[in-house]
C-alpha positions as a Markdown table, in Angstrom:
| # | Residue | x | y | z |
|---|---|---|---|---|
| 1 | Unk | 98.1 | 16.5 | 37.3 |
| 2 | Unk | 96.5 | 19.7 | 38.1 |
| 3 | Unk | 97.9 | 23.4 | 37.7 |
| 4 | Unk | 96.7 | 25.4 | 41.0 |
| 5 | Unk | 94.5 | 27.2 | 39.0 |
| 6 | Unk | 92.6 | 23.8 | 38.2 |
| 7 | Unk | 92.8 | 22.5 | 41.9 |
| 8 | Unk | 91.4 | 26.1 | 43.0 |
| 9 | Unk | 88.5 | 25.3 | 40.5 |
| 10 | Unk | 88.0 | 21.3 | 41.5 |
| 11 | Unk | 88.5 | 22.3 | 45.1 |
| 12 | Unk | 86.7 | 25.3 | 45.3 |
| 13 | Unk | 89.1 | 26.9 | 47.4 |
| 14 | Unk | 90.7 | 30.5 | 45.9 |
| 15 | Unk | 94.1 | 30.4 | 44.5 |
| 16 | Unk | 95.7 | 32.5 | 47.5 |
| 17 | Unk | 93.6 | 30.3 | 50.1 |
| 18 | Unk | 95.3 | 27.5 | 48.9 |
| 19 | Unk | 99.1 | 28.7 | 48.9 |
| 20 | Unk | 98.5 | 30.3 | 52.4 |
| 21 | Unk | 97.3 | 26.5 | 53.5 |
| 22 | Unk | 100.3 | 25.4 | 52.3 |
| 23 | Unk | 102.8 | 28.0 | 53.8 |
| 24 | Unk | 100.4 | 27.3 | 57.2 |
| 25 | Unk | 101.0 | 23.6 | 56.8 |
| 26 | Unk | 97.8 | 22.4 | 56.3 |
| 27 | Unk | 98.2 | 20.7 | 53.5 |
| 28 | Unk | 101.5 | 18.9 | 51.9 |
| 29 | Unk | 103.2 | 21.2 | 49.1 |
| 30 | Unk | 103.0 | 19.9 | 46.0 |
| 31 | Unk | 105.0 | 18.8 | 43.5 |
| 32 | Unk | 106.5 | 21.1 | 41.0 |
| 33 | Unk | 106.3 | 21.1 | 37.8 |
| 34 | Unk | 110.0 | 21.4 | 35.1 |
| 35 | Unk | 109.4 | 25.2 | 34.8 |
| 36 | Unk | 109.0 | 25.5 | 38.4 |
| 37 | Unk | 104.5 | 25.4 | 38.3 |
| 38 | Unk | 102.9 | 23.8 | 41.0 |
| 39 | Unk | 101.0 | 20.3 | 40.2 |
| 40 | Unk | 98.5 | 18.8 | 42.0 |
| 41 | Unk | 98.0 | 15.2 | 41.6 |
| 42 | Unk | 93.8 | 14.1 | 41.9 |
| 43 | Unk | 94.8 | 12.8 | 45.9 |
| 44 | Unk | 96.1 | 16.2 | 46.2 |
| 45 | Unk | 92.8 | 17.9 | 45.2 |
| 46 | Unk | 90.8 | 15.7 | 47.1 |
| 47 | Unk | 93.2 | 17.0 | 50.1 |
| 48 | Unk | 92.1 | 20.5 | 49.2 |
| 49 | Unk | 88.3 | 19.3 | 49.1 |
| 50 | Unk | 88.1 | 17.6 | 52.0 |
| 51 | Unk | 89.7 | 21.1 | 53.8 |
| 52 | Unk | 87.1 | 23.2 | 52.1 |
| 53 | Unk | 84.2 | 21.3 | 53.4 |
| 54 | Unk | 86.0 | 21.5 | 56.6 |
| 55 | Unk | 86.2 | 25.4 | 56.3 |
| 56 | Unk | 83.0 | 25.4 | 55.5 |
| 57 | Unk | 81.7 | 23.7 | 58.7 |
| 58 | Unk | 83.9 | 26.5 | 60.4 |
| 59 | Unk | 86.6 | 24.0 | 61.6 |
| 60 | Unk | 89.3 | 25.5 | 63.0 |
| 61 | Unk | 92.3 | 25.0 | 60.7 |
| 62 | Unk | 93.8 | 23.0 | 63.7 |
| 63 | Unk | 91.0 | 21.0 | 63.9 |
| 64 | Unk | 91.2 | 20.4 | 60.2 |
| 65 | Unk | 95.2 | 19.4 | 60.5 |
| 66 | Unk | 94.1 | 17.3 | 63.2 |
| 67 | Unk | 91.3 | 15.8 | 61.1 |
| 68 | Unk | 93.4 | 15.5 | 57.8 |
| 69 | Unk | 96.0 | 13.2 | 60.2 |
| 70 | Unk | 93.0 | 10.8 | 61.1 |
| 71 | Unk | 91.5 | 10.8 | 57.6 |
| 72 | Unk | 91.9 | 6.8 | 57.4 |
| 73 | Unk | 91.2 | 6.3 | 60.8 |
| 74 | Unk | 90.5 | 3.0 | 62.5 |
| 75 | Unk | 87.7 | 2.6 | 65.0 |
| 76 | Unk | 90.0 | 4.3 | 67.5 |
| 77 | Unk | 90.8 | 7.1 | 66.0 |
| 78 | Unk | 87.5 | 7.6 | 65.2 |
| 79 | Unk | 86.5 | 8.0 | 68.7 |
| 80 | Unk | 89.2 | 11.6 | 68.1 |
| 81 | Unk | 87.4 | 12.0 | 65.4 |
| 82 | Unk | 84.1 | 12.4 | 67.5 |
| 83 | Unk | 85.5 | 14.0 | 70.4 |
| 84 | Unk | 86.9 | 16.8 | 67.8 |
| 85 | Unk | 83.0 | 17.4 | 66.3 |
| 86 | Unk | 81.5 | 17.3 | 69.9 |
| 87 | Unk | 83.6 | 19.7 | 70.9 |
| 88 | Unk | 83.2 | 21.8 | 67.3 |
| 89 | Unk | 79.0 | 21.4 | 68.0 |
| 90 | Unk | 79.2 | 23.3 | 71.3 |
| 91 | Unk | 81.6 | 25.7 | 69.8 |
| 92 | Unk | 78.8 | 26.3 | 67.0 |
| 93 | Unk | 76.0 | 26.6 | 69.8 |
| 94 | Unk | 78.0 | 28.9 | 71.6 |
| 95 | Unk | 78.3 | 31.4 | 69.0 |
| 96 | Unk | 74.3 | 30.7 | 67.6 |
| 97 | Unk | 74.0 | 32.2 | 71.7 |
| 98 | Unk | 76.3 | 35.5 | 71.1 |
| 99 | Unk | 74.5 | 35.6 | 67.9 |
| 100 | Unk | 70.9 | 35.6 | 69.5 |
| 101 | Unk | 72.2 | 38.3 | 72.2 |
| 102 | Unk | 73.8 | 40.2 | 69.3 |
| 103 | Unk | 70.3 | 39.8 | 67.5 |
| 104 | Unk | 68.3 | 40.8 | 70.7 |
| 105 | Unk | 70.6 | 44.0 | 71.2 |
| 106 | Unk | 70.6 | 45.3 | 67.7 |
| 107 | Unk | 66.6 | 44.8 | 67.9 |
| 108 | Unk | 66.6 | 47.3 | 70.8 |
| 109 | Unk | 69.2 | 50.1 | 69.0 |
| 110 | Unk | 66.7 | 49.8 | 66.1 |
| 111 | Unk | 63.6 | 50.2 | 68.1 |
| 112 | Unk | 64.9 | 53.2 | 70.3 |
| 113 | Unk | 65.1 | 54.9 | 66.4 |
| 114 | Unk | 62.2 | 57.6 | 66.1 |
| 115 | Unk | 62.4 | 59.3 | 62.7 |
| 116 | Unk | 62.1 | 62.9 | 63.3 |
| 117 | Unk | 64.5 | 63.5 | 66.3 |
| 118 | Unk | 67.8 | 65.3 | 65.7 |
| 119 | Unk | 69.9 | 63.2 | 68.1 |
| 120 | Unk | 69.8 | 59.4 | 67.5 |
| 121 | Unk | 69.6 | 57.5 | 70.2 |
| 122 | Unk | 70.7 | 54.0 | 68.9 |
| 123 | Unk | 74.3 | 56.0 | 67.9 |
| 124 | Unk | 73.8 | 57.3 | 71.5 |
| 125 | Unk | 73.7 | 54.4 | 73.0 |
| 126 | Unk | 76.7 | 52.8 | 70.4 |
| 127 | Unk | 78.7 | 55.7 | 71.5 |
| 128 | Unk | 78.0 | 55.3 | 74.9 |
| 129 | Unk | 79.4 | 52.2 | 75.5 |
């Protein structure tokens, strides 16, 4: 049994992270302890785990509740399981785009900058809408 200090540090996932998952219902509450502590068994922690590296691949937490549901899946559900990431890779390519127009529009702010002018015209331009 783990305190939720412990499962924070085996999970990697920050103390508050881990209680707002479980208000949030993405993962099971845990069991508490005589005094009223939380306790994490190991399956528990390897819950939280598994929803980090989730999070980390920017799954949406319904995605990851979603995910969590099929985490023995059988070849069926594994199809869901694919369906899910497909969908999660364009999301990912989506955003790489709006990041490469976001890149392409903050390179020309910075190079309407001219050192020496009194009026900026990047903050111009920001301003401007």
């Amino acid at each position: 049994m783990a305190t939720i200090g412990e499962a924070s540090r085996r999970s990697g996932i920050n103390i508050e992270t881990i209680r707002y998952y479980e208000r949030e219902g993405v993962v099971p509450r845990p069991g508490r302890s005589a005094s009223g502590r939380r306790v994490y068994t190991d399956d528990e922690v390897a819950v939280l785990a598994f929803v980090k590296r989730c999070r980390d691949m920017v799954f949406p937490l319904a995605d990851v509740r979603v995910l969590l549901a099929l985490r023995n899946a059988t070849a069926d559900q594994c199809d869901e399981v694919r369906v899910i990431s497909q969908r999660h890779i364009a999301d990912v390519r989506n955003r790489i785009a709006a990041l490469r127009r976001l890149e392409t529009a903050l390179g020309a702010l910075v190079s309407e900058c001219r050192q020496g002018r009194t009026a900026c015209p990047a903050l111009q331009e920001l301003f401007a809408g």
